[in-house]
MARTOR-439924 format. One line per field, with one value per residue (C-alpha): residue number from 1; x, y, z; chain. Coordinates in pm, 1 decimal. Layout:
REM MARTOR-439924
nr NUM|...
east X|...
north Y|...
up Z|...
kette A|...
This chain:
REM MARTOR-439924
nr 1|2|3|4|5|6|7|8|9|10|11|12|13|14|15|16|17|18|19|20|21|22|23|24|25|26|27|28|29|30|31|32|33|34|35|36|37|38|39|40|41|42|43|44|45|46|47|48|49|50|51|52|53|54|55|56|57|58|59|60|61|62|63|64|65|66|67|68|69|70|71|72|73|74|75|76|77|78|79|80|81|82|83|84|85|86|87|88|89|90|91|92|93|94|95|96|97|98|99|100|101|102|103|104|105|106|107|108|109|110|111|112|113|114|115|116|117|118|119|120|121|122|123|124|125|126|127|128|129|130|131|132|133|134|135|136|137|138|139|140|141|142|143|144|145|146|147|148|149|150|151|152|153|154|155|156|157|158|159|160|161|162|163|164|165|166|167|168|169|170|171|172|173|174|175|176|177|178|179|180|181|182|183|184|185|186|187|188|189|190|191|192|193|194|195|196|197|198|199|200|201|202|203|204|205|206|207|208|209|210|211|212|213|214|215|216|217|218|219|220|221|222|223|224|225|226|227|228|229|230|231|232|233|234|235|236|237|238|239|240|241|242|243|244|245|246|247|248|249|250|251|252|253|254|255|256|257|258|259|260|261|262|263|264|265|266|267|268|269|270|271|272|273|274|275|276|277|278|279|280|281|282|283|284|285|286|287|288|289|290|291|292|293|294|295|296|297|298|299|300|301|302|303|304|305|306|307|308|309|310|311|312|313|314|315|316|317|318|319|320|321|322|323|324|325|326|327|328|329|330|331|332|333|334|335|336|337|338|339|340|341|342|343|344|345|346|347|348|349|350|351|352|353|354|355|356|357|358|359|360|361|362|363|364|365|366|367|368|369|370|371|372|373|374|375|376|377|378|379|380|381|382|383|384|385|386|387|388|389|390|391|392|393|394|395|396|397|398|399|400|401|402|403|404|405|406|407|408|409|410|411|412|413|414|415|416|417|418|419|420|421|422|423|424|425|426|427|428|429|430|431|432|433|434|435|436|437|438
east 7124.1|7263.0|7562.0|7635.6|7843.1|8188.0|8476.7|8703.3|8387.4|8346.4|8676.3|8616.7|8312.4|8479.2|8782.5|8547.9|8369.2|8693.8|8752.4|8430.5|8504.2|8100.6|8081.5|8251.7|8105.1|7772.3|7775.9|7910.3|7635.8|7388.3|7572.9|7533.3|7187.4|7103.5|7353.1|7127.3|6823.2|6991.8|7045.2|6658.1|6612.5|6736.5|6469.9|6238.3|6460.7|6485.7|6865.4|6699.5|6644.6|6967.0|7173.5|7311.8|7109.9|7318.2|7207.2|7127.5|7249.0|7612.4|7545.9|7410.0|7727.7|7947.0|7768.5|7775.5|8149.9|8166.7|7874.1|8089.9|8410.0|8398.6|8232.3|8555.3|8813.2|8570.0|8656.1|9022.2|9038.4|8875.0|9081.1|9434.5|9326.4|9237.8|9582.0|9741.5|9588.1|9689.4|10041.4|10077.4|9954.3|10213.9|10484.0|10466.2|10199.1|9785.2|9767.7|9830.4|9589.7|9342.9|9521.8|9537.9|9173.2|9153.4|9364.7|9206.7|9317.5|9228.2|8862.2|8840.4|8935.6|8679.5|8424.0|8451.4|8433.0|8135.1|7996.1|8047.4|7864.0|7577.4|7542.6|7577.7|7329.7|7069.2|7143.0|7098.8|6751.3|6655.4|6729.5|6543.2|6235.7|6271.6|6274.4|6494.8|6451.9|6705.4|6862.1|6816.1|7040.1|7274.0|7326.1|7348.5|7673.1|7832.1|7796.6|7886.9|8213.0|8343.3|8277.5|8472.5|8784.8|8711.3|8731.7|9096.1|9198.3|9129.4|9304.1|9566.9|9643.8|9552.5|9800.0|10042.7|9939.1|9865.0|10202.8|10320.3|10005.1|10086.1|10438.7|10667.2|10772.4|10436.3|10318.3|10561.4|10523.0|10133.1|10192.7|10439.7|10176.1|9853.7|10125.8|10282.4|9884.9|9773.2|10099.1|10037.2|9660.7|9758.7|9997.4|9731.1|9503.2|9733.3|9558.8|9241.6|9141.4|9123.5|9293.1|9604.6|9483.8|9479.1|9608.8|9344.9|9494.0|9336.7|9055.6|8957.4|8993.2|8747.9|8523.8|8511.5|8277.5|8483.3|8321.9|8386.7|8430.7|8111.8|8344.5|8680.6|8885.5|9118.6|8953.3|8892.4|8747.7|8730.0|8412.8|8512.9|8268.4|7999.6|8201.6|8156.7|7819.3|7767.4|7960.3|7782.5|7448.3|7495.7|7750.6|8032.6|8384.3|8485.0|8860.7|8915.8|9211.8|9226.0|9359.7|9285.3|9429.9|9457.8|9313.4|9030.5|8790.9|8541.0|8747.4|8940.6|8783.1|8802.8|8699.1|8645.7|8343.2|8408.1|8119.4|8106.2|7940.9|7568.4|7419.2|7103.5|6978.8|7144.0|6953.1|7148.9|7050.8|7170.9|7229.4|6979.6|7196.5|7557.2|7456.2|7307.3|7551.0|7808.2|7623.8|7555.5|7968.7|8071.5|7910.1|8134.7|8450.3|8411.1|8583.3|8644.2|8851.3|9102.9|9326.7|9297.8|9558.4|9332.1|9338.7|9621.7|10003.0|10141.4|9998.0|10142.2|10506.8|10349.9|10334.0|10628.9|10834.2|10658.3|10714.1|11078.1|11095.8|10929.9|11230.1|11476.3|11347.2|11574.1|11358.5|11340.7|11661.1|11614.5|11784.6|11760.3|11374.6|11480.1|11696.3|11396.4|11201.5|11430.6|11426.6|11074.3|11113.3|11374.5|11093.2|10818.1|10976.1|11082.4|10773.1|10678.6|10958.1|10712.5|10479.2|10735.2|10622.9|10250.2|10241.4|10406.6|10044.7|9823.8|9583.8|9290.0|9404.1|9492.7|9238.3|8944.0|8701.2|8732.5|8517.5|8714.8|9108.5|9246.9|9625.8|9953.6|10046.0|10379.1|10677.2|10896.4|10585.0|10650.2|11002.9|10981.7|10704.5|10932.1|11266.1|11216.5|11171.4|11440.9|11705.0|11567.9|11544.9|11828.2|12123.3|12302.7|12365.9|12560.1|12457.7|12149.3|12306.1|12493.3|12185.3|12001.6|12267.6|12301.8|11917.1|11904.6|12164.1|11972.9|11658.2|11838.4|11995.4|11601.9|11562.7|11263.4|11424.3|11188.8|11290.7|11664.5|11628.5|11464.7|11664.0|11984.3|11800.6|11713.3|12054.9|12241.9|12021.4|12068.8|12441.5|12423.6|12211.3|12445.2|12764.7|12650.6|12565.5|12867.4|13084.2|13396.5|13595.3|13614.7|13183.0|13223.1|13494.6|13253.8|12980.4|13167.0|13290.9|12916.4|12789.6|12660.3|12888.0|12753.8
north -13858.1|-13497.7|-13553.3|-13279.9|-12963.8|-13129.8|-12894.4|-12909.6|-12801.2|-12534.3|-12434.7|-12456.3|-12258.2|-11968.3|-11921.1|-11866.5|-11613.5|-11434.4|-11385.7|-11210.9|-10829.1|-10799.4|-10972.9|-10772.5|-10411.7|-10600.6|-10707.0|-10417.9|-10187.2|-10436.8|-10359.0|-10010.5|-9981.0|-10186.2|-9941.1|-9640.1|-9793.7|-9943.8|-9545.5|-9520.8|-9839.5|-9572.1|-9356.7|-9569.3|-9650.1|-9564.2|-9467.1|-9159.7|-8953.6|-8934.8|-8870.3|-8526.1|-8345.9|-8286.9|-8019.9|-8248.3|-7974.7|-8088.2|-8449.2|-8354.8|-8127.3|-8477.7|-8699.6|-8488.2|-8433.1|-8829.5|-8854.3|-8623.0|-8788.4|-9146.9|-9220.9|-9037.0|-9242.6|-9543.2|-9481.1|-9422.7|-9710.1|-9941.3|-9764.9|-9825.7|-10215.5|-10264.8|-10077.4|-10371.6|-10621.9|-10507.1|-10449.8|-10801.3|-10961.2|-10821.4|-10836.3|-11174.3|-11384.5|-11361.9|-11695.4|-11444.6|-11214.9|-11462.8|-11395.1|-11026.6|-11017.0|-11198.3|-10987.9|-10845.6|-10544.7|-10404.6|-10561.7|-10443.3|-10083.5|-10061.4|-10255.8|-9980.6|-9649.0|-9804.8|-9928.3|-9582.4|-9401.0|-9599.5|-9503.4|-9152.4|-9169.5|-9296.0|-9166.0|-8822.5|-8910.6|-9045.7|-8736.2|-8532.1|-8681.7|-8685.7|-9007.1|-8976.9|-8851.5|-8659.9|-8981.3|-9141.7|-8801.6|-8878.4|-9265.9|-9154.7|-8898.6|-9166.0|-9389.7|-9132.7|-9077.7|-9428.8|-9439.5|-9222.3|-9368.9|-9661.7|-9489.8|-9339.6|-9637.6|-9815.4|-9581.4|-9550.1|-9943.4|-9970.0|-9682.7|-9903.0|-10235.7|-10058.2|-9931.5|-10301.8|-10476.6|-10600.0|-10589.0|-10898.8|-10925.1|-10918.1|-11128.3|-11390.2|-11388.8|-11442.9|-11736.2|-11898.1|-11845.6|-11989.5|-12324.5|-12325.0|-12369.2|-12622.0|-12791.5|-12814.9|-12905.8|-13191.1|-13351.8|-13336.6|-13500.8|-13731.0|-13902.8|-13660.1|-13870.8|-14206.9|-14516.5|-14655.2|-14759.3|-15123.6|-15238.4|-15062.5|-15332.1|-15603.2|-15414.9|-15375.9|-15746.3|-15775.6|-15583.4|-15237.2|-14991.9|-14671.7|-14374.0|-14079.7|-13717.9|-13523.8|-13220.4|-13092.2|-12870.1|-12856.5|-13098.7|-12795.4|-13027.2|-13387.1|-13403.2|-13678.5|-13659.1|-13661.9|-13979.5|-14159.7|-14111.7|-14223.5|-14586.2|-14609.3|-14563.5|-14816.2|-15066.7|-15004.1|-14860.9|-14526.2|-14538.2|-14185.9|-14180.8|-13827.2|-13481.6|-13138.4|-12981.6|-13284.3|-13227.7|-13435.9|-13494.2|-13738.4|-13950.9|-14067.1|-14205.8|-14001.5|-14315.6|-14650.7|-14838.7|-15129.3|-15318.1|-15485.0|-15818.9|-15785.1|-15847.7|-15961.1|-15867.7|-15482.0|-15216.2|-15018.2|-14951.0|-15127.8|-15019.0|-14934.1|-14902.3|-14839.4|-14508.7|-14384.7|-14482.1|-14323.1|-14021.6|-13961.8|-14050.1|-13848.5|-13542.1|-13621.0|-13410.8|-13070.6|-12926.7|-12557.9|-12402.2|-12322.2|-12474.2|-12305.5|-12235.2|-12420.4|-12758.8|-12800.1|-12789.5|-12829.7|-12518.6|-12257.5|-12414.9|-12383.3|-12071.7|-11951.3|-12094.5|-11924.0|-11573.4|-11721.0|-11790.3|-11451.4|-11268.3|-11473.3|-11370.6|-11136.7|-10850.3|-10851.8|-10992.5|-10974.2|-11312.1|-11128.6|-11252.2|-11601.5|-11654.1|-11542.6|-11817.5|-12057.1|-11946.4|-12042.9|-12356.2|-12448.5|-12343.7|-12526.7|-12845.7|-12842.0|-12845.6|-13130.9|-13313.9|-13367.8|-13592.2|-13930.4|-13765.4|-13792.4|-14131.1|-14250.9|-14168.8|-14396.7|-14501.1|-14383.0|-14046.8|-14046.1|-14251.1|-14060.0|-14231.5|-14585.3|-14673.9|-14411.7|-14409.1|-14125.2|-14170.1|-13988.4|-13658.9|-13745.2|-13554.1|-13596.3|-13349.7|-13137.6|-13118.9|-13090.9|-12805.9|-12609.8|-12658.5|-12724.7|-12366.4|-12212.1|-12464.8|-12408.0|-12030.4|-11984.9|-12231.2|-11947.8|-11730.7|-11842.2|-11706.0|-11857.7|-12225.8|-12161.5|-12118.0|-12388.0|-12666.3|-12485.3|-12509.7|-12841.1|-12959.3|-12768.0|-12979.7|-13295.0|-13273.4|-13407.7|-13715.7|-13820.4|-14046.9|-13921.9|-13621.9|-13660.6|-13885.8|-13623.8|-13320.3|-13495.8|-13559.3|-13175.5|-13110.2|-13356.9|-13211.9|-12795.6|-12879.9|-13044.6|-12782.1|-12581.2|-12663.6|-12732.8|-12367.4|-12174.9|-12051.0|-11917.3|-12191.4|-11959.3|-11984.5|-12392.5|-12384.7|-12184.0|-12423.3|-12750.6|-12633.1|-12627.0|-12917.0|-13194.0|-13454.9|-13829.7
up -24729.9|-24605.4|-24366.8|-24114.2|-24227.1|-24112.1|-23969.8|-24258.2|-24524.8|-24244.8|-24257.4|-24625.9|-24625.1|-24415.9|-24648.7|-24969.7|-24781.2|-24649.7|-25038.9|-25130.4|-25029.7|-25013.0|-24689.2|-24435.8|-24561.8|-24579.5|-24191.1|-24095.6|-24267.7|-24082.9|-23719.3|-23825.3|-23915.2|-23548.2|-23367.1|-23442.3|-23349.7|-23021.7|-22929.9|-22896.4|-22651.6|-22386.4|-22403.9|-22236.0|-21916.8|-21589.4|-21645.7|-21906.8|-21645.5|-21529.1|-21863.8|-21948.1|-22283.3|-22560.6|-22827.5|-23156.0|-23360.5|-23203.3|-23261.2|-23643.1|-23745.3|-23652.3|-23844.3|-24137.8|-24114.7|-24105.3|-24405.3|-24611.8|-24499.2|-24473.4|-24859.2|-25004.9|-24793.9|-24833.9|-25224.2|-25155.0|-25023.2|-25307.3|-25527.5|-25337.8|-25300.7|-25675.1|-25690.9|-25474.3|-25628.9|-25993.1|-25827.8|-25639.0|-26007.7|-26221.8|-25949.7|-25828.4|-26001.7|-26008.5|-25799.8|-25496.4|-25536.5|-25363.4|-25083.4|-25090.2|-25139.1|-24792.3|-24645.0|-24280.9|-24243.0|-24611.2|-24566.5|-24196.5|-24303.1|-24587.6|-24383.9|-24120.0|-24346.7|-24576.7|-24211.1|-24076.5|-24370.3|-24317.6|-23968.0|-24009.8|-24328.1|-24138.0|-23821.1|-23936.5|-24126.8|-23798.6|-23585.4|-23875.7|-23808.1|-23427.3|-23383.6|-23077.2|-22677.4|-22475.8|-22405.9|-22711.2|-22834.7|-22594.2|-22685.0|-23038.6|-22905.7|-22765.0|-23053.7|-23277.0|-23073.6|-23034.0|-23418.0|-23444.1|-23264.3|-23418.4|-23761.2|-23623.9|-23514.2|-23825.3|-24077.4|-23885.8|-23866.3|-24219.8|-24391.0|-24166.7|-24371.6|-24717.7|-24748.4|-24756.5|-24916.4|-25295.1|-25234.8|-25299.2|-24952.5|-24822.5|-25087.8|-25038.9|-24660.4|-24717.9|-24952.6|-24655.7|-24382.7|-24608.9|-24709.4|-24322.9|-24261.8|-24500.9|-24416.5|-24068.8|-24137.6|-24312.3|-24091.7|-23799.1|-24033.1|-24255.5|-24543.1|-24455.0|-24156.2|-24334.9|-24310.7|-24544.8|-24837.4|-24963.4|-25260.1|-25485.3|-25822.5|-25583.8|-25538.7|-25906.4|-25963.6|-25684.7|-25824.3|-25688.0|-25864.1|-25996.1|-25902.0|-26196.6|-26191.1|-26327.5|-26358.6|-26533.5|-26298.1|-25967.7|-25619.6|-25399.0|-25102.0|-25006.3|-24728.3|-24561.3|-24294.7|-24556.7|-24684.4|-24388.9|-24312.5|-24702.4|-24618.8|-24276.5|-24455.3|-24760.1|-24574.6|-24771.7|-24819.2|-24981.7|-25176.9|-25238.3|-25563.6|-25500.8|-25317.8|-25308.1|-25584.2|-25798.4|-26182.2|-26227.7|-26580.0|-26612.1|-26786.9|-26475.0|-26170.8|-25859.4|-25589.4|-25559.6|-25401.9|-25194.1|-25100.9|-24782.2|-24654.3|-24622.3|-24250.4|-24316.9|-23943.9|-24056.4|-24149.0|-24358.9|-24687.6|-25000.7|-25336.7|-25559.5|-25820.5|-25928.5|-26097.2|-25793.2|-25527.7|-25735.2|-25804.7|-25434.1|-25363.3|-25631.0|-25416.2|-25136.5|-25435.4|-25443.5|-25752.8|-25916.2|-26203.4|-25967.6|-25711.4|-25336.2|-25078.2|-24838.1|-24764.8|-25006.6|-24907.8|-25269.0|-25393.9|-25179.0|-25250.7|-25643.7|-25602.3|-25469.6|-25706.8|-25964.9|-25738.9|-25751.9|-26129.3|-26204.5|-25999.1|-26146.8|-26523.8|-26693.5|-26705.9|-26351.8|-26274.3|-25872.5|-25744.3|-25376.7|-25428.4|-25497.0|-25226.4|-24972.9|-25115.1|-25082.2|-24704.3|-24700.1|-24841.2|-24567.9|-24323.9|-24473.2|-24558.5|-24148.9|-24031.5|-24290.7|-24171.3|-23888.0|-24061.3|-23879.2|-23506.4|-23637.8|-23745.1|-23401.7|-23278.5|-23166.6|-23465.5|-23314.6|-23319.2|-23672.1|-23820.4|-23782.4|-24074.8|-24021.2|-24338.7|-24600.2|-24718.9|-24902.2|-25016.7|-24871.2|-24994.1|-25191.4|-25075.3|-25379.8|-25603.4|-25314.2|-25373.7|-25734.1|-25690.6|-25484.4|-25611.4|-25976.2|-26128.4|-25917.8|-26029.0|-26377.8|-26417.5|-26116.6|-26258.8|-26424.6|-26099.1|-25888.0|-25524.1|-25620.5|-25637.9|-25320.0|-25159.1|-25267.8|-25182.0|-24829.1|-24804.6|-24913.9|-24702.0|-24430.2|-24489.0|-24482.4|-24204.3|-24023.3|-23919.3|-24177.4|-24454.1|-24761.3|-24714.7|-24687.6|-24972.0|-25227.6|-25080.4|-25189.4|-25550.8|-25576.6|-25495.9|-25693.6|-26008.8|-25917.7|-25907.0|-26209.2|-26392.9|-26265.8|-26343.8|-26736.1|-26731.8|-26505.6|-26771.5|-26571.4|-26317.8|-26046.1|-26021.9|-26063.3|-25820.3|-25554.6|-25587.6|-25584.7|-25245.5|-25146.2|-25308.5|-25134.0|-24975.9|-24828.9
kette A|A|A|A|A|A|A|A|A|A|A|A|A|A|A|A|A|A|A|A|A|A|A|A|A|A|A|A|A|A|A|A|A|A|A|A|A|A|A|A|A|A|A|A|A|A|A|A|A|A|A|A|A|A|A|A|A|A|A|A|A|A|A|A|A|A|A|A|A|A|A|A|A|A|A|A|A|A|A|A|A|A|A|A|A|A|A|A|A|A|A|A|A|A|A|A|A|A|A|A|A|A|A|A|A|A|A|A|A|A|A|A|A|A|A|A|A|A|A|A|A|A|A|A|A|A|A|A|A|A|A|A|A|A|A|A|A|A|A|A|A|A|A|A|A|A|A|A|A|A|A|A|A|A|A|A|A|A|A|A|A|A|A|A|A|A|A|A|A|A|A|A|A|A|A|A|A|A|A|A|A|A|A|A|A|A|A|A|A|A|A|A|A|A|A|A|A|A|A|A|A|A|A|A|A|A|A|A|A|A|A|A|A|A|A|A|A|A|A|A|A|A|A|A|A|A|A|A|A|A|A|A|A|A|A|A|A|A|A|A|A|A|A|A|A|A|A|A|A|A|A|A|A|A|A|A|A|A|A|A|A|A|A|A|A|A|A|A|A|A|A|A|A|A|A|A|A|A|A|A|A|A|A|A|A|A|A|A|A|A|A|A|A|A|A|A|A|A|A|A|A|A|A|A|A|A|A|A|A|A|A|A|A|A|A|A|A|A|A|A|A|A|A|A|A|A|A|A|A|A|A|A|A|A|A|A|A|A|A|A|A|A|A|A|A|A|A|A|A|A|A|A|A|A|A|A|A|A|A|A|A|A|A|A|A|A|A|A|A|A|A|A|A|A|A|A|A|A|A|A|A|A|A|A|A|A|A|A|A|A|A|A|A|A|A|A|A|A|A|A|A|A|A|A|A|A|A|A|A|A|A|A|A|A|A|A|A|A|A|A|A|A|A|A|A|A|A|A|A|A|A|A|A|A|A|A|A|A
């Protein structure tokens, strides 16, 4: 049984397609093509008779000055992308190129000047052949002039954005915004939308069925939706043992199955067997090679540490880097200091798939995600450790008693890392006057 495309494999859908730089030059070739054929929809009007004539020689010399044009900066601009990408790779790390793939304003720009090739290709083939009227000329001279601005408009917002795309700053402040919105994703939809999860030891000795991973690689999407309709249709419960970017084989199981009590006035359909049912729930995990910024919180803060540890290498030796991260982190771990206001909401609101339970996203791997490689690879400079036990302190300081518990940890072990590194008092002496105090 199909369930219906939910929202979140929507939302999942929509970000795999943002990465594919085919798309957008693609639709906009399409829009193109139908633009020039709109122009001759005028000629047989009423409102045809009334439109000024324009010489098509006029309307031919600009579209050949945009034919000739627009497939040169189209190139220029492939070419300064794969430049970005190559530059964001070896700057910061290749987990962010994903990002810069998806970025807007680069695929908007190229979309437009391959888009406004196309139109000028075939527009001039069709005013060749005459396929056009005196207003159908006309139509085509306005199109061909708001094209144009568009064109303007478009290069000029993108030399604006290239000058900055690939860069660590912008790469960094990408990486915030795709965590700040997997972050704040999960904490409307704690434990994906299903309920706390029993005591899954008591449900093995029961006799729930394990349900095993077909695949090796990174949970890209749990379909809960899809996981409902599954438990609805065989009367039963879904245990799912794992989250987006959790590493999963087929060694491990990914769910459990919990049958329920059989009505015997129901209709909804049994098992036919414990190798189908799991087949058909093990369809419900959607998994890839490769972790994804969407859907899972614990991968942006991933990383930027590694963007952190990279500065912080001696060949690069740019702690300035660091320290913005940290700045992040104090920003992201904020908002996910919100998680105590969620679960104050009424159940309903939370608990959107009453037959499926997914467990919590755990706070201390968050912690050690973010925090881990800068104490490591940071311990030896000491505006570095400042930082981090003012950041930490920082976090703390919310009411939400996980995370005041594992901030103190991460702090208690960066001091400690450290001090067993500083070499000269006067750096120990700094950061025991920052350290953190009960």
């Amino acid at each position: 049984m199909e369930a219906p495309v939910s929202a979140d494999k929507l939302r999942f859908l929509i970000y795999r397609f943002k990465e594919r730089l085919w798309v957008k030059p693609l639709t906009f070739c399409l829009l193109s093509i139908a633009a020039v054929f709109f122009a001759k929809i005028i000629d047989g009007t009423p409102l045809a008779e009334h439109l000024p004539i324009i010489e098509q020689s006029s309307v031919e010399t600009l579209l050949s000055i945009m034919a000739s044009s627009m497939l040169v900066i189209a190139t220029f601009s492939t070419g300064t992308m794969v430049n970005a990408y190559t530059s964001a790779s070896n700057s910061s790390t290749p987990r962010s190129v994903s990002l810069i793939i998806a970025d807007d304003v680069s695929q908007n720009a190229l979309s437009t000047f391959v888009g406004a090739f196309i139109f000028s290709v075939v527009a001039i083939t069709s005013l060749k052949n005459a396929f056009y009227g005196d207003a159908g000329v006309f139509m085509l001279f306005v199109l061909t002039c708001t094209v144009f601005a568009i064109v303007i408009l478009t290069f000029i917002r993108w030399v604006d954005s290239i000058a900055r795309l690939g860069r660590v700053g912008s790469t960094i402040q990408k990486v915030e915004d795709a965590a700040m919105k997997a972050i704040d994703h999960r904490l409307n939809n704690p434990r994906l939308g299903g309920f706390v999860q029993p005591n899954l030891t008591a449900l093995k000795e029961q006799g729930a069925e394990p349900v095993y991973c077909e695949q090796t690689g990174y949970v890209q999407l749990v379909d809960m939706t899809k996981a409902q309709n599954w438990c609805e249709h065989h009367n039963a419960c879904l245990h799912i043992l794992v989250l987006p970017g959790d590493f999963v084989s087929p060694n491990n199981p990914v769910a459990l199955i919990e049958r329920t009590a059989t009505n015997p006035t129901s209709n909804k359909a049994s098992f036919e067997s414990t190798e189908a049912a799991a087949c058909e729930a093990n369809d419900i995990i959607k998994v890839g090679h490769e972790r994804s910024f969407e859907g899972d919180p614990r991968f942006g803060l991933i990383v930027l540490g590694e963007i952190a540890a990279r500065a912080l290498s001696p060949s690069v030796n740019d702690p300035g880097t660091a320290i913005s991260i940290i700045g992040s982190y104090v920003r992201l771990f904020l908002c996910w200091a919100k998680k105590d206001e969620i679960r104050d909401k009424p159940t309903d609101e939370i608990v959107q798939f009453t037959r499926v339970s997914a467990p919590e996203l755990n706070t201390k791997d968050m912690f050690n995600d973010a925090f881990s490689p800068i104490a490591r690879d940071g311990a030896n400079i000491i505006e570095v450790a400042i930082r981090m036990q003012k950041a930490l302190q920082v976090i703390a300081k919310c009411e939400n008693k996980d995370i005041q518990k594992y901030a103190q940890e991460q702090a208690s072990i960066a001091y400690k890392k450290s001090m067993n590194t500083f070499q000269f008092e006067e750096d120990k002496g700094r950061l025991d006057e920052t350290k953190w105090s009960d």
